[in-house]
C-alpha positions as CSV (number, residue, x, y, z in Angstrom):
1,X,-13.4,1.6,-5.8
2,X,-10.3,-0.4,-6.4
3,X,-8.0,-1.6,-4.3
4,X,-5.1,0.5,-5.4
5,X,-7.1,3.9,-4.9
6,X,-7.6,2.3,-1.4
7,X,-3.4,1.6,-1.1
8,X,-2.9,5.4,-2.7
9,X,-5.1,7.1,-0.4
10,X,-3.6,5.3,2.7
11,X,0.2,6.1,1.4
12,X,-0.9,9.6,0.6
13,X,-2.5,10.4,4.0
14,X,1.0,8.6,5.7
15,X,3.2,11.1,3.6
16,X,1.2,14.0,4.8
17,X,0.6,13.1,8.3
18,X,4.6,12.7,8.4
19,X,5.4,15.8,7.0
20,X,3.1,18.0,9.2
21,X,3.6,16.3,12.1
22,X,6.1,17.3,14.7
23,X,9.0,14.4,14.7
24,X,8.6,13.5,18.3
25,X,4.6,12.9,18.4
26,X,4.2,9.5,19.6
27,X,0.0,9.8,18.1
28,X,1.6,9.4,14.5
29,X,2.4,5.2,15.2
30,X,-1.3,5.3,16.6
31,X,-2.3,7.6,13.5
32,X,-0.7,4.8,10.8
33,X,-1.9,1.9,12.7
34,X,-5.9,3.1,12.2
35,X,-4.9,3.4,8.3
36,X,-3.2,0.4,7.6
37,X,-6.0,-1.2,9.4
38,X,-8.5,0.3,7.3
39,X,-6.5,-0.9,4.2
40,X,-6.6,-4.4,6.1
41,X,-10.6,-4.7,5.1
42,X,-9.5,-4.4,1.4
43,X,-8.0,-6.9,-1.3
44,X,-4.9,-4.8,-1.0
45,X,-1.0,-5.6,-2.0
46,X,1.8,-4.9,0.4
47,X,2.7,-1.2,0.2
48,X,4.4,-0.3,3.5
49,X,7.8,0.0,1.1
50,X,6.1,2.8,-0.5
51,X,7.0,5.0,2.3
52,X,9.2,2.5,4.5
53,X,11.3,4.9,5.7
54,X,8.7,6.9,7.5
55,X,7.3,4.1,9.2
56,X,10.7,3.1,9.9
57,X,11.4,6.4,11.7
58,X,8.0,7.0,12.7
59,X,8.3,3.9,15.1
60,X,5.5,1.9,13.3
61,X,7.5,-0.6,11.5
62,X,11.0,-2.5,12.6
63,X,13.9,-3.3,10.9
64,X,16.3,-5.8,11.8
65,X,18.7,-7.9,10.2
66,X,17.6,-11.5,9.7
67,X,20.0,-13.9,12.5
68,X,18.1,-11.3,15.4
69,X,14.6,-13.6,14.2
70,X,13.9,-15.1,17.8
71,X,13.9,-18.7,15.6
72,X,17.0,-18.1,13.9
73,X,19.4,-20.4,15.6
74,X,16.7,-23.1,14.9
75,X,15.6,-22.4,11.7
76,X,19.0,-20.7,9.9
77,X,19.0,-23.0,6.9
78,X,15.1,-21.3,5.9
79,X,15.8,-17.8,6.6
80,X,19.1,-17.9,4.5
81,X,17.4,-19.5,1.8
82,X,15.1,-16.8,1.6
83,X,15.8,-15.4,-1.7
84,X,13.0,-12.4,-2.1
85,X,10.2,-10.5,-0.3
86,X,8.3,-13.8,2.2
87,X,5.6,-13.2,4.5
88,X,6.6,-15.6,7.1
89,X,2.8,-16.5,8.9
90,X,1.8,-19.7,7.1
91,X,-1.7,-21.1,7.0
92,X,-3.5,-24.2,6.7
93,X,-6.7,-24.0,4.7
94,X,-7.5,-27.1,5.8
95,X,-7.9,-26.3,9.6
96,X,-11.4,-25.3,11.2
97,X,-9.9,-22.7,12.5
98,X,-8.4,-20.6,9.5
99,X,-10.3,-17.8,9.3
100,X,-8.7,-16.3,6.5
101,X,-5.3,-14.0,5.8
102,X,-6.1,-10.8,7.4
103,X,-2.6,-11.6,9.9
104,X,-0.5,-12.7,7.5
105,X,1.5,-9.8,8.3
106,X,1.7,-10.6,12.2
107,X,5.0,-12.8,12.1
108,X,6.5,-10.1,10.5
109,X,8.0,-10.5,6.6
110,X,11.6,-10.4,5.3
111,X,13.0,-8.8,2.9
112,X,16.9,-9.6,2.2
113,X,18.9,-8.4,4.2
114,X,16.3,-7.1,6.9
115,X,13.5,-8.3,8.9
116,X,10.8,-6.2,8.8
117,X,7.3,-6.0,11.5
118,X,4.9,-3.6,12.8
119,X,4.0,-2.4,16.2
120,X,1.5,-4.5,18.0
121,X,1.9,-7.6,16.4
122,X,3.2,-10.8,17.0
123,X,6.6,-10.6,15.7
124,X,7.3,-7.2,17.6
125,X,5.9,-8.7,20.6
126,X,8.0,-11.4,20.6
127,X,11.1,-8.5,19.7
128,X,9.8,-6.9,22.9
129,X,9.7,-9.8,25.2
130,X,13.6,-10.6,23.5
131,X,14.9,-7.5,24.4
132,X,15.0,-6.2,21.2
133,X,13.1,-3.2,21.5
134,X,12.8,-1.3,24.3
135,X,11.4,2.3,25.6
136,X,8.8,4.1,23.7
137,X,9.4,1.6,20.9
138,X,8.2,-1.4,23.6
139,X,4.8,0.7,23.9
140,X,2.0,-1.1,21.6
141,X,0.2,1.6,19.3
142,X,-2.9,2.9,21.1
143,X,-6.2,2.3,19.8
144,X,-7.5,4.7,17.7
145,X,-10.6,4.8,15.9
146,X,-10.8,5.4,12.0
147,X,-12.3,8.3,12.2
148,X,-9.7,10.3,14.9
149,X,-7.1,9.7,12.2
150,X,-9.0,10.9,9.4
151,X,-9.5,14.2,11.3
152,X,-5.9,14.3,11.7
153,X,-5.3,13.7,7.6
154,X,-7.8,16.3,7.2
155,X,-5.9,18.8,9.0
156,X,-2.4,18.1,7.3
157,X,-3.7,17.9,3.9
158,X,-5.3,21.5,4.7
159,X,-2.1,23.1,5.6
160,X,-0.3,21.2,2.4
161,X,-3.8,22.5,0.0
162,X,-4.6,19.1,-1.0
163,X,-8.0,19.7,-0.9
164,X,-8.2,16.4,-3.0
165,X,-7.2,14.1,-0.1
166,X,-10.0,15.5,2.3
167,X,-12.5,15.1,-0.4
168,X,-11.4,11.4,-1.0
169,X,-11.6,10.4,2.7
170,X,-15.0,12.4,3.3
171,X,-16.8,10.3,0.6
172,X,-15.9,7.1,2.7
173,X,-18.9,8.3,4.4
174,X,-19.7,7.7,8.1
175,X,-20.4,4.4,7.7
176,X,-17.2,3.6,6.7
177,X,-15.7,6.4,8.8
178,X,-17.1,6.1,12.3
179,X,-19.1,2.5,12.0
180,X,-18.0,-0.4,11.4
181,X,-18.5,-4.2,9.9
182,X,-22.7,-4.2,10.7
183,X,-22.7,-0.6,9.8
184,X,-23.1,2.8,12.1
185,X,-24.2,2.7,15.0
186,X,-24.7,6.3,15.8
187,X,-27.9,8.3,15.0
188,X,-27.3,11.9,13.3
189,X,-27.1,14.0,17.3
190,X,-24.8,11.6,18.2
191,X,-22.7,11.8,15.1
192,X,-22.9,15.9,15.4
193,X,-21.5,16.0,18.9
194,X,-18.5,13.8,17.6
195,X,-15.2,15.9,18.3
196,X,-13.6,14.0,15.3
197,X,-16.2,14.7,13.0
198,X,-17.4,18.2,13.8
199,X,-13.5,18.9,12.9
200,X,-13.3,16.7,9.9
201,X,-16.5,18.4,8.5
202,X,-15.1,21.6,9.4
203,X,-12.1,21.3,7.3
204,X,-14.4,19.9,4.4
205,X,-16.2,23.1,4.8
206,X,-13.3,25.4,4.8
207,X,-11.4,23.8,1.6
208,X,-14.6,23.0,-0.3
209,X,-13.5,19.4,-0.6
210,X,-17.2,18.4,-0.9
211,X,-17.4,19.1,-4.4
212,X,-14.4,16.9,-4.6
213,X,-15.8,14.3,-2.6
214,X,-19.2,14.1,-4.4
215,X,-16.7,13.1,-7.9
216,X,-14.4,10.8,-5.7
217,X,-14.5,7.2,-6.6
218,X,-15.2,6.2,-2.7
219,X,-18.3,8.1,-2.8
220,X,-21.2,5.9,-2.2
221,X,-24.7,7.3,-3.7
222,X,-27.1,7.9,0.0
223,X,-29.8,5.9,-2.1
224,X,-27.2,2.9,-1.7
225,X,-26.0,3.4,1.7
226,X,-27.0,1.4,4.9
227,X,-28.2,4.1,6.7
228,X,-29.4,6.4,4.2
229,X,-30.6,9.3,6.7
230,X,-27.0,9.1,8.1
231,X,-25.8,9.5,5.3
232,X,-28.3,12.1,4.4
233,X,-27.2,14.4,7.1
234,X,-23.1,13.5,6.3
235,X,-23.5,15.2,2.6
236,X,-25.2,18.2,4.4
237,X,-22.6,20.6,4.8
């Protein structure tokens, strides 16, 4: 799969999560925050400008204009100077310690005029702590597995008909879906009794979105899965 069908399929399932959720429901923050960390595990590009103004009004991302930067009476001369889109975590390569750029969104980016971060990382905490945000906006996302949001994609894309959507997210399979770097670990009862997947595989019944997912370009043959008798059972419908 590449890594823009990965950034589509997130973007998708944010646009229909938005628009068949009520506009109150703090889960939806919780909701994005699983899929954007799902996207995290890919060689993705930034996309949260592809539908910024839901995460802006969905509570997930922050907008601010540059000078409220905690470090902006320090550092004013580098954050004028900023001419285009800058991730503002640096790294050095060279330190034991670098483990890679999976938080090189957590001090937040900029994006002339406006400073942009997400809920629950570093920049927002440091927002928080300044006073910036306050209320349900001062309230970290709450952590929610993969799988739970999936269920609740599932469930919009019914009511919108895009069959298409469920399909692509089913073929993930439940490795991807409800395990995690070292695979599931979950044995087939276990899976069954899941709340979040006896409804996801409910809704994949329902819409027939298993044809769909058996053409997706997520969907991983069983003969090449981890767990092949998981995976068995998952394409059992």
């Amino acid at each position: 799969m590449s890594t823009h069908e990965i950034e589509d399929l997130v973007a998708d399932s944010v646009r229909v999560l938005d628009s068949r959720t009520g506009p109150g429901d703090p889960r939806v923050r919780d909701w994005f925050a699983a899929l954007y960390g799902f996207q995290r595990g890919y060689d993705c590009s930034f996309t949260h400008f592809r539908v910024r103004e839901i995460l802006l009004r969905r509570g997930f991302t922050y907008r601010f204009p540059v000078d409220r930067h905690p470090d902006y009476a320090e550092r004013a001369a580098y954050f004028d100077a900023v001419a285009g889109f800058t991730a503002l975590r640096t790294f050095d390569e060279d330190d034991p310690a670098f483990g890679g750029y999976d938080s090189w969104l957590e001090d937040g980016c900029v994006e002339p005029p406006f400073l942009y971060c997400d809920a629950g990382t570093a920049l927002w905490r440091r927002m928080v702590a300044a006073g910036e945000l306050r209320g349900p906006d001062a309230v970290p996302p709450r952590r929610t597995r993969l799988i739970e949001a999936v269920r609740e994609v599932a469930a919009a894309a019914e009511k919108e008909r895009d069959h298409e959507l469920v399909g692509d997210w089913y073929a993930l399979g439940c490795e991807t879906l409800v395990g995690g770097p070292e695979g599931c670990p979950f044995d087939v009862a276990e899976l069954a009794g899941m709340p979040a997947v006896r409804d996801l595989r409910a809704v994949v019944r329902r819409t027939g979105a298993l044809s769909l997912a058996r053409r997706s370009p997520f969907a991983v043959p069983v003969e090449f899965a981890g767990h092949q008798e998981l995976e068995a059972w998952w394409w059992e419908l």
